[in-house]
C-alpha positions in Angstrom: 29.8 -239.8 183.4 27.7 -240.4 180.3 25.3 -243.0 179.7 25.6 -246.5 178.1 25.1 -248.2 175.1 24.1 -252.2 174.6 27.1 -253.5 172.7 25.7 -257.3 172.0 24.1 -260.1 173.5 24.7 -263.9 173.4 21.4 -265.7 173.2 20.5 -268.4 175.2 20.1 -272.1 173.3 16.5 -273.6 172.9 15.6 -275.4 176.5 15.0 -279.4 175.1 13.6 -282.2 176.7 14.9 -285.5 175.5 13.2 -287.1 172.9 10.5 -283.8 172.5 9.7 -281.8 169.9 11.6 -278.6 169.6 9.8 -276.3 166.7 12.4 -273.6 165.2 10.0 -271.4 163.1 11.2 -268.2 160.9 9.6 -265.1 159.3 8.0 -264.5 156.2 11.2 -263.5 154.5 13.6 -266.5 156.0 15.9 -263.4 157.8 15.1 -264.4 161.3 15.2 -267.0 163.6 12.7 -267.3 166.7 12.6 -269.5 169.2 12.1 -269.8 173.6 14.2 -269.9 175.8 13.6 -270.0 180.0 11.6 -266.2 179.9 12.3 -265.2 176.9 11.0 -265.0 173.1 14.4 -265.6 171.1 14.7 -263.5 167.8 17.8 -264.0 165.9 19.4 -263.0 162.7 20.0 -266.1 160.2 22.7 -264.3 158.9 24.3 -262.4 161.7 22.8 -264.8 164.9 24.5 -262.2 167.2 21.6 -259.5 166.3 19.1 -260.7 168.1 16.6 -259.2 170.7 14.6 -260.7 173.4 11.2 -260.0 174.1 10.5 -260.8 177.9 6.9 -259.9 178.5 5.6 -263.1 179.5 4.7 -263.8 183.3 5.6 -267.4 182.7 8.0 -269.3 180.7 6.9 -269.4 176.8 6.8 -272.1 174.9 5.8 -271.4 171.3 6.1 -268.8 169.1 5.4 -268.0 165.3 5.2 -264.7 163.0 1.9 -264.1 161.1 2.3 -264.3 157.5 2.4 -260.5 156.8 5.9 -260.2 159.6 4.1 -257.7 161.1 2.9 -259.3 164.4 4.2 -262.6 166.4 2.0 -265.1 168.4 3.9 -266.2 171.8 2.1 -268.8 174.1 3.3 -269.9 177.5 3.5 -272.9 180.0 0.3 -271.5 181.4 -2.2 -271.4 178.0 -1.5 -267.6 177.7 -0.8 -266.1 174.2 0.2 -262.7 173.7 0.1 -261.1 170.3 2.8 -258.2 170.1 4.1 -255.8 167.1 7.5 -256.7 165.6 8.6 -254.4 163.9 9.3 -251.5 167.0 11.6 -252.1 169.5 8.2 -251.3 172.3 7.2 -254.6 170.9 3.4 -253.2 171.7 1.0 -256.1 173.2 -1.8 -256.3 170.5 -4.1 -259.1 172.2 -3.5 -261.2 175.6 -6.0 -264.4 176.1 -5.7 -267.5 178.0 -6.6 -269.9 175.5 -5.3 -273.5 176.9 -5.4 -275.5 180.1 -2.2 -276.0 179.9 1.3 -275.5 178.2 1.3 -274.3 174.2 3.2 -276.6 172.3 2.3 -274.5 169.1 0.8 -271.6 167.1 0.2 -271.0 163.6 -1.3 -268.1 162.2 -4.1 -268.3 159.0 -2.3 -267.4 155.6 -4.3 -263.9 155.6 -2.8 -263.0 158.8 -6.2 -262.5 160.6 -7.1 -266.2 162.8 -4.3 -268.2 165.3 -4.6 -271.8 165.8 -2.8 -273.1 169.4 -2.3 -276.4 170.4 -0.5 -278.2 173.6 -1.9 -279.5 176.7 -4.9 -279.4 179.2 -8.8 -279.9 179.4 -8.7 -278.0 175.7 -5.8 -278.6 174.1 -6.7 -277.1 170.6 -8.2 -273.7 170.0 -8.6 -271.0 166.9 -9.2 -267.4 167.6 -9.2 -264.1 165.8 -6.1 -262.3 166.4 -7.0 -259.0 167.1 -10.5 -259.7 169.5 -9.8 -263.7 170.5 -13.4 -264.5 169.2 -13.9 -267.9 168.4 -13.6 -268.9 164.6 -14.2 -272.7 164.8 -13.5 -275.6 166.3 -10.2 -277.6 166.4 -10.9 -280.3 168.6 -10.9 -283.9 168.4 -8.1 -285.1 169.8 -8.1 -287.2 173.0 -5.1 -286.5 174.6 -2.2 -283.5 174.2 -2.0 -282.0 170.8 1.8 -281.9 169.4 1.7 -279.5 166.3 -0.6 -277.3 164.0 -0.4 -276.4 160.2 -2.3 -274.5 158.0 -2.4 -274.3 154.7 -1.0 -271.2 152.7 -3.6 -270.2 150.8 -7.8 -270.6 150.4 -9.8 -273.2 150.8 -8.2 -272.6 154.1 -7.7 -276.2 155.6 -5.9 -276.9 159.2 -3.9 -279.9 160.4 -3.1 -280.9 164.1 -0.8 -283.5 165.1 -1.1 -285.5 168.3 -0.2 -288.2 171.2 -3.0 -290.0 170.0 -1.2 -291.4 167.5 -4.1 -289.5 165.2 -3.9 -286.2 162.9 -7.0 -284.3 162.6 -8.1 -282.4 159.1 -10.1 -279.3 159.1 -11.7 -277.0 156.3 -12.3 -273.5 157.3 -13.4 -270.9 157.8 -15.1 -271.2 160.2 -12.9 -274.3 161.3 -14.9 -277.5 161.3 -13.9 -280.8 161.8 -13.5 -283.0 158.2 -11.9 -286.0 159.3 -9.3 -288.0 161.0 -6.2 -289.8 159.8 -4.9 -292.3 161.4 -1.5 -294.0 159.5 0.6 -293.4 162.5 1.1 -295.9 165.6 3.0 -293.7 167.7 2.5 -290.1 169.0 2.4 -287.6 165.6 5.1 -285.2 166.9 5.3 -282.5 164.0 2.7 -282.0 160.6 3.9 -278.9 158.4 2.0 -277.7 155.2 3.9 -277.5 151.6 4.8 -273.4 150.9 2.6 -274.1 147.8 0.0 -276.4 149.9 -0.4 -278.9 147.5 1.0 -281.1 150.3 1.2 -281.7 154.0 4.1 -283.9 156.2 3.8 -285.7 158.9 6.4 -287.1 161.4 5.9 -289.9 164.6 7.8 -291.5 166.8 6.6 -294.6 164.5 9.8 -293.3 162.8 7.4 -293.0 159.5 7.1 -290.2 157.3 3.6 -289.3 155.7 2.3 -287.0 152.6 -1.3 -286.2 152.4 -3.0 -283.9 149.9 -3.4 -280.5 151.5 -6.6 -280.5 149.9 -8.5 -283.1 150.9 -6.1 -285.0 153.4 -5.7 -287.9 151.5 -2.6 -290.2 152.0 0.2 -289.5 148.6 2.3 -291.7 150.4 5.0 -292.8 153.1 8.8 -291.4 152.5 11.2 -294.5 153.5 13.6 -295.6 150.0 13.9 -298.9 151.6 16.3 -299.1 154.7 17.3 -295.6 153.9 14.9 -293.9 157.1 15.2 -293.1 160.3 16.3 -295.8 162.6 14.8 -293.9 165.8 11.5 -291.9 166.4 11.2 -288.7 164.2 10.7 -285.7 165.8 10.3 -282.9 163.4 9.5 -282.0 159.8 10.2 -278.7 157.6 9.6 -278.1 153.6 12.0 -276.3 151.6 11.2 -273.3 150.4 9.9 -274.6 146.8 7.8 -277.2 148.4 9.9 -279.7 146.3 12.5 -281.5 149.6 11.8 -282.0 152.9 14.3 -282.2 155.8 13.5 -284.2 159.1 15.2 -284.4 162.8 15.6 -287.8 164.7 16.2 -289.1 168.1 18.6 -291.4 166.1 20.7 -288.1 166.0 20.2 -287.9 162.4 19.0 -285.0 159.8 17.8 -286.5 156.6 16.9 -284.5 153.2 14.5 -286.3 150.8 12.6 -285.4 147.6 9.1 -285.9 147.4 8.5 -286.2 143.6 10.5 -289.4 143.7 10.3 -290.3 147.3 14.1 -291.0 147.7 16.6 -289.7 150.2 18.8 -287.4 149.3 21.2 -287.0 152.0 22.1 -287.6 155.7 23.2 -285.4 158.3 25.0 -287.2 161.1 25.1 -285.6 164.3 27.7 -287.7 166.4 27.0 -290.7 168.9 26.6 -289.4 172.3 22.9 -288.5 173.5 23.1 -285.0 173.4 23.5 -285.2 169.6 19.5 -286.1 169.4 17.8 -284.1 166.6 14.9 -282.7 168.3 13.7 -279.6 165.5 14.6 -278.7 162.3 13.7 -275.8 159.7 14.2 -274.8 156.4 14.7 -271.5 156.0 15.4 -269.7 152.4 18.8 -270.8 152.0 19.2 -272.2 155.8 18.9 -276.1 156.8 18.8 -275.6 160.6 18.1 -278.0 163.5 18.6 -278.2 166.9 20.0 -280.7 169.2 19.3 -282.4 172.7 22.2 -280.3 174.0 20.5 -276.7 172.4 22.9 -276.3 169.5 21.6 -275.2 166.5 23.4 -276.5 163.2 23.6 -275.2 160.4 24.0 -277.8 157.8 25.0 -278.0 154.1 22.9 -280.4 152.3 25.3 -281.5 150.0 28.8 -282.1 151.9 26.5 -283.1 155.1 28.6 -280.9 157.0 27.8 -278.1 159.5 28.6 -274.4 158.3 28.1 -273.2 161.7 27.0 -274.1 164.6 25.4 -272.3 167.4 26.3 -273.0 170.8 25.9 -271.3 174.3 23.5 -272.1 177.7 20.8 -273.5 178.1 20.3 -273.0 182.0 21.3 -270.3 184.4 24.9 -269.0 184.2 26.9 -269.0 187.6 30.5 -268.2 187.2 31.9 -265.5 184.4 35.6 -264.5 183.5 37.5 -262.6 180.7 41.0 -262.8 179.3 42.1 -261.2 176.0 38.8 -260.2 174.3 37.7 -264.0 175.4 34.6 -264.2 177.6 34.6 -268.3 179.6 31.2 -268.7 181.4 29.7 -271.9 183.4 25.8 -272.4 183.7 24.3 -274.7 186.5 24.8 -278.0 184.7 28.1 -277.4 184.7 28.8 -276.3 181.0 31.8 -274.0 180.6 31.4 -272.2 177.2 34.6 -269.9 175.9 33.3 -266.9 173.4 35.0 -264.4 171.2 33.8 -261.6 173.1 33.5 -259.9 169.4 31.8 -262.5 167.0 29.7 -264.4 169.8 30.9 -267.4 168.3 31.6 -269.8 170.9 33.0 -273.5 171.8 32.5 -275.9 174.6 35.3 -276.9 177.2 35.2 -280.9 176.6 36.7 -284.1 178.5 35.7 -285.1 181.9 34.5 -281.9 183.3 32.2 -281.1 186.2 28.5 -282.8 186.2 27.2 -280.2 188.4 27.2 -276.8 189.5 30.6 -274.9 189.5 30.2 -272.5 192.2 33.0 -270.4 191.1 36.0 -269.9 188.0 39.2 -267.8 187.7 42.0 -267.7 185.7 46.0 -268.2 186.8 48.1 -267.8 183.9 46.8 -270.4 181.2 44.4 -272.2 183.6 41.6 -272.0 183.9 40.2 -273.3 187.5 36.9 -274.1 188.4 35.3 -276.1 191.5 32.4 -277.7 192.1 31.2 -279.1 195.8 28.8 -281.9 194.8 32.1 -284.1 194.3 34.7 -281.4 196.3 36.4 -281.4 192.8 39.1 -278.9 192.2 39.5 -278.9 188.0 43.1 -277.0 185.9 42.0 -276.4 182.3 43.9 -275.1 179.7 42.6 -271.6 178.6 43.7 -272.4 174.6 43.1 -276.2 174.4 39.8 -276.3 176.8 40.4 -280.5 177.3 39.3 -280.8 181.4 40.0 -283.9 183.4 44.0 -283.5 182.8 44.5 -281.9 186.1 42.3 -283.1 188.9 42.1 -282.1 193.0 39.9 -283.4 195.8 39.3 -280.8 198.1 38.8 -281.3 202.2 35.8 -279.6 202.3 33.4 -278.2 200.0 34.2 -274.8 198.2 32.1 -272.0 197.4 34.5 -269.3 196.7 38.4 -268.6 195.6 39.9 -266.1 194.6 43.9 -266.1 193.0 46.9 -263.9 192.3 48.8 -264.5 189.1 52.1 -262.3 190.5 52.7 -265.3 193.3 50.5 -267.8 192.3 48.7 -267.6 195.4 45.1 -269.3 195.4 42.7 -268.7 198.3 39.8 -270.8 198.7 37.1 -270.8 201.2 33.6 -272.5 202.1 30.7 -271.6 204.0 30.4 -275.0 205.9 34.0 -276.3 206.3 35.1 -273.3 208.1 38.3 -273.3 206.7 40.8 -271.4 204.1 42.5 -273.5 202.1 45.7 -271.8 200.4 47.6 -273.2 197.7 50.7 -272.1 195.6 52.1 -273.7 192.6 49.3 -276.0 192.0 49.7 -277.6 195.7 47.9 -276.8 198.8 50.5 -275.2 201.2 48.2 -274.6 204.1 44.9 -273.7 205.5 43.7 -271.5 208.4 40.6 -272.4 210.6 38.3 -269.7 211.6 35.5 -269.3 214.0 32.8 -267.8 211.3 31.2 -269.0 208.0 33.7 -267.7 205.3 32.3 -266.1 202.1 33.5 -263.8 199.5 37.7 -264.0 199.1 39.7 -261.3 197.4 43.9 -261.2 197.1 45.7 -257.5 196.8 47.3 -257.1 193.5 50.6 -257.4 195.3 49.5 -261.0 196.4 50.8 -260.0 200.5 46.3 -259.2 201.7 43.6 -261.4 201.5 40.5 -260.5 202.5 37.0 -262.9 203.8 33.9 -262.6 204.2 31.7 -263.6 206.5 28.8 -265.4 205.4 26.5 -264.8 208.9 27.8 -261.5 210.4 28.5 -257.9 209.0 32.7 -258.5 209.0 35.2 -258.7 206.7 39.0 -260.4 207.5 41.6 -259.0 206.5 44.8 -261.6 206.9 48.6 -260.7 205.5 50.4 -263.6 203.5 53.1 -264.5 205.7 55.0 -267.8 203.4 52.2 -270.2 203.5 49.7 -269.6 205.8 47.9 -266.3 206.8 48.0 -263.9 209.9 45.0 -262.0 210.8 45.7 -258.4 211.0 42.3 -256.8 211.2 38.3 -257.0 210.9 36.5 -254.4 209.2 32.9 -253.7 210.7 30.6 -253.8 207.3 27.0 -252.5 207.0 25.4 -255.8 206.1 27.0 -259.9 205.3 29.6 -259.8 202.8 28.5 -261.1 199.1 31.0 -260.7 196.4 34.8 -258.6 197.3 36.9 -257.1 194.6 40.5 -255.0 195.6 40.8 -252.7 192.8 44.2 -253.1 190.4 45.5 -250.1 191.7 45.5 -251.9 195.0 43.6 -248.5 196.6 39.9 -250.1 197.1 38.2 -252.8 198.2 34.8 -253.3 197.2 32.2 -255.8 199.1 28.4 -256.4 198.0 26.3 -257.0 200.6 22.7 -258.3 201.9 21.1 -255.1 202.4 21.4 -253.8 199.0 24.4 -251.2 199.2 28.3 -251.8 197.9 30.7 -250.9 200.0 33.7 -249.3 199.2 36.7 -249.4 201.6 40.2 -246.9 201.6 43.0 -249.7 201.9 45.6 -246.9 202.3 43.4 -245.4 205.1 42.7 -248.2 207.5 40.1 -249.6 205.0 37.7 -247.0 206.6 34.6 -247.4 204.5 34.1 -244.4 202.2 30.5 -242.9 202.4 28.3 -243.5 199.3 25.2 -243.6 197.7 25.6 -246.6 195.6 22.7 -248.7 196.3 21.0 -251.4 194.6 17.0 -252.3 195.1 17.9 -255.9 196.2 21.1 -257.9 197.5 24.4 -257.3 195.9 25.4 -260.5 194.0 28.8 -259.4 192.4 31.0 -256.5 191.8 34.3 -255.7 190.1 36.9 -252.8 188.6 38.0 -251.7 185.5 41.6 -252.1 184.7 42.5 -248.6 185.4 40.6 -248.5 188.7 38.5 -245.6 187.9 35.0 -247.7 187.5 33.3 -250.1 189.9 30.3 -252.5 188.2 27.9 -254.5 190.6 25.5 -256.6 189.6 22.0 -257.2 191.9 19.2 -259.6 192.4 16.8 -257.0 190.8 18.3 -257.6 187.1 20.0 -254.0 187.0 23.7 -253.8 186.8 24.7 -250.7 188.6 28.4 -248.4 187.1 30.4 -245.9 189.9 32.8 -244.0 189.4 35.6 -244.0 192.2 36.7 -240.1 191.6 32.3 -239.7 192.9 31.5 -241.6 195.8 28.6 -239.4 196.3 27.4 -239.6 192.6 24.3 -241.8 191.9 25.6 -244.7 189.9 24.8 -245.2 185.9 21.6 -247.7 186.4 21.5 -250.7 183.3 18.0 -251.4 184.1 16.8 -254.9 183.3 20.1 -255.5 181.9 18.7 -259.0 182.3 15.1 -258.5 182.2 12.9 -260.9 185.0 16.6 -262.1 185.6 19.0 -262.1 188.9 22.5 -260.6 187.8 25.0 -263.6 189.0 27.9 -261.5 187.6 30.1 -258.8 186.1 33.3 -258.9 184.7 35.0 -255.8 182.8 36.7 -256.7 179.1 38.4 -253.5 179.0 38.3 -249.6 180.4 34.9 -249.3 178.5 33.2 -252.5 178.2 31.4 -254.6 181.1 30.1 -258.1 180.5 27.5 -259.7 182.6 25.6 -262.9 183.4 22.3 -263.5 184.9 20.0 -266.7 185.3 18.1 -266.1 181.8 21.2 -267.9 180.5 22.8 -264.9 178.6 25.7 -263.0 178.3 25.7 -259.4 177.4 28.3 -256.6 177.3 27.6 -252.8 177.4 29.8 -249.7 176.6 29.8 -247.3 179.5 
């Protein structure tokens, strides 16, 4: 078998708090988008957002992160104070400099214009700090606030000067270098959530929860004035601020769910950018790259919005928290992350919508496909939920289960639906829609797979190394045999070809059983470093993919049992795989809890 290649990746959406600054920053040459995301640095193509690579080195969830000047090197901080300066521009991504610098999270980083001193801000004891890139020396002193420090600028070119913005309702000016305090500026009466510098640095905003918008000379840090054109502002607290590239406009982002455009010359609005009504539609960042208006919502969308019609371009949308369930039908990829999102993408373009209506509003523990629904359950509210596959409207078709579900499996040649859960000790079978009958058992039922042919179902058992094997006999099931497995049971396939079937387990291995043999298990050395979370064939039956807890997905090939298995390491990198799906012969898709989706050619 040869090796593998990455095919794409669908990035993760920015991880918002409500009403919190979310900073979008881009490189010198507007081209790239970067942002954090769970354990992961975010780097993404303005133009093409599918190119994108993820830099995962962190031991702790970042929080910030910024390109120097030159595009040469990027400045990442974490939840923990630690920044890491790392190379851009090789796919290594070699650390530079590693420092803890804060107390406490990084809210935000910005480089000096010469590319040689970073300034981080956020929270803790210190919660403001400037350092030389390369050694982490001291080069000043950025202090003064007296509480947690929202956002740092700096201006673009010499007499250096630095601005921090804060909960203290203050913002503090520096000259530099060395950094010194000059003096503080207090117009604002509510936290200061963002400050940004003019390209040109003739001016600097500033942006509070005051919902008022200041200029100051980026000279000496006096006030030019406030941006409001009567009742034309924000009607909610303003969280973020970004110049266009001219230094001429300024765009800012609102809890009021709002964009606004405005010119500075004659301090009048130019145009508004409504996001909707609901509260997800809160504008929490914004940025104004080259030719891009961007800004992010409460929900993690990133918009892409056209100035002049007020209307989004594009928008990108996706997960924001760990992906649990994963299916594919006709180059479409349908995925559902732990708050209970279910997201449909074109598995080629990456673009992708949102199911809407009265969906789940928790965890759906698992999702399949019969014909044009697409089912999914949940067992906070025992809630059984029949989506269309084209229209993606939930709530139509809604049915409360007797017990609580954790796994289903169905069969599209009968209908046949097959659900089980670990505490209800119970299978629960339905056809047509309706449940027909169910069959009590004396274990802990886990995984559920159907034959092709719809007539064999076989369970798991969630506490004991067994598998069930039943025959469909008109609506209920007959046991016919238990197979003695290595380990528990995790996730079971049968192959299309009806020949295999395929059980993860607990202690690491998958297991492959001969069905036309007795289901005697087939020796192997397929063998993962950690618990076996999900497996599954290709359509021709020639390919197994399992998925693990130690972020590798793991290819076999049937014709090889004794072959060691193509190894994707960190397919998901400080990630769990939750699961794998194949699109076609070639192609297998995957999930993990780094809230990503990514497909690779074997």
């Amino acid at each position: 078998m040869s090796n593998y290649e990455n095919v794409s990746i669908f990035a993760p959406l920015p991880v918002t708090s409500r009403a919190t600054v979310f900073h979008l920053r881009t490189d010198p040459k507007h081209e790239k988008l970067i942002y954090c995301s769970g354990m992961a640095v975010v780097v993404r193509d303005l133009q093409n957002p599918t190119q994108c690579y993820m830099y995962n080195e962190h031991s702790k969830n970042p929080t910030a992160a910024v390109f120097s000047p030159s595009g040469y090197y990027c400045c990442s901080g974490d939840s923990y104070g630690k920044v890491r300066v790392w190379d851009t521009t090789q796919e290594t991504h070699i650390l530079k400099y590693e420092g803890n610098m804060l107390g406490g999270p990084i809210r935000d980083i910005e480089w000096s214009a010469d590319s040689k001193r970073i300034l981080v801000v956020g929270e803790g004891k210190k919660s403001s700090h400037c350092f030389m890139w390369d050694s982490g020396t001291s080069c000043g002193n950025i202090s003064g606030h007296n509480g947690a420090v929202n956002a740092v600028a700096h201006s673009p070119e010499r007499p250096y000067r630095a601005v921090t913005a804060g909960e203290d309702y203050s913002l503090q000016f520096f000259n530099g270098v060395p950094y010194k305090h000059n003096r503080s500026l207090k117009d604002h009466t509510n936290f200061v959530n963002c400050v940004r510098y003019s390209p040109k640095g003739g001016t600097f905003a500033s942006v509070g929860s005051d919902k008022k918008i200041f200029v100051y000379d980026g000279k000496t840090g006096d006030m030019v004035g406030e941006l409001k054109d009567g009742e034309a502002g924000h009607s909610g607290g303003i969280l973020s601020v970004s110049y266009s590239p001219d230094g001429d406009k300024i765009m800012t982002a609102s809890a009021d769910k709002t964009v606004k455009f405005w010119d500075l010359e004659a301090q009048k609005l130019i145009s508004t950018y409504n996001a909707g009504n609901d509260l997800s539609n809160q504008q929490l960042g914004c940025l104004w790259a080259g030719q891009f208006t961007l800004s992010v919502s409460l929900s993690g969308s990133i918009s892409y919005i056209d100035m002049n019609s007020n209307q989004c371009s594009r928008i990108l949308n996706g997960h924001q928290k760990s992906i649990e369930t994963l299916v594919v039908k006709d180059d479409k990829i349908i995925t559902s992350s732990y708050d209970g999102r279910i997201t449909k993408w074109d598995a080629e373009s990456g673009d992708a919508t949102y199911f809407t209506g009265n969906g789940h509003k928790s965890k759906i523990e698992d999702c399949r496909i019969l014909n044009d629904d697409v089912i999914t359950v949940d067992n906070a509210e025992n809630k059984l939920l029949r989506t269309s596959f084209t229209s993606g409207e939930m709530g139509g078709n809604c049915t409360s289960l007797p017990c609580a579900v954790n796994y289903f499996n169905v069969n599209e040649s009968t209908g046949l639906e097959v659900y089980s859960g670990k505490e209800c000790q119970e299978i629960l079978i339905f056809k047509n829609k309706t449940q027909v009958g169910s069959v009590k058992t004396k274990y802990q039922p886990s995984g559920v797979a159907i034959s092709p042919s719809g007539t064999v179902v076989a369970v798991g058992d969630e506490r004991n190394p067994a598998i069930y094997i039943y025959d469909v006999e008109g609506d209920t099931l007959v046991q016919r045999q238990v197979i003695q497995a290595s380990k528990c049971p995790t996730e079971m396939a049968f192959s299309p070809d009806g020949a295999w079937l395929a059980s993860g387990s607990d202690n690491r291995d998958l297991q492959l059983f001969d069905v036309n043999n007795s289901y005697k298990r087939v020796s192997t050395a397929w063998s993962a470093s950690s618990r076996v979370t999900t497996c599954d064939f290709n359509p021709s039956s020639s390919l197994v993919g399992f998925g693990s807890l130690d972020s590798t997905v793991y290819v076999c090939d049937i014709a090889k049992p004794m072959d060691l298995p193509i190894k994707i390491l960190r397919a998901h990198p400080q990630a769990p795989i939750s699961k794998v799906r194949w699109r076609n012969d070639n192609i297998i898709v995957s999930t993990g809890n780094d809230f990503q989706v990514r497909q690779f050619k074997v």
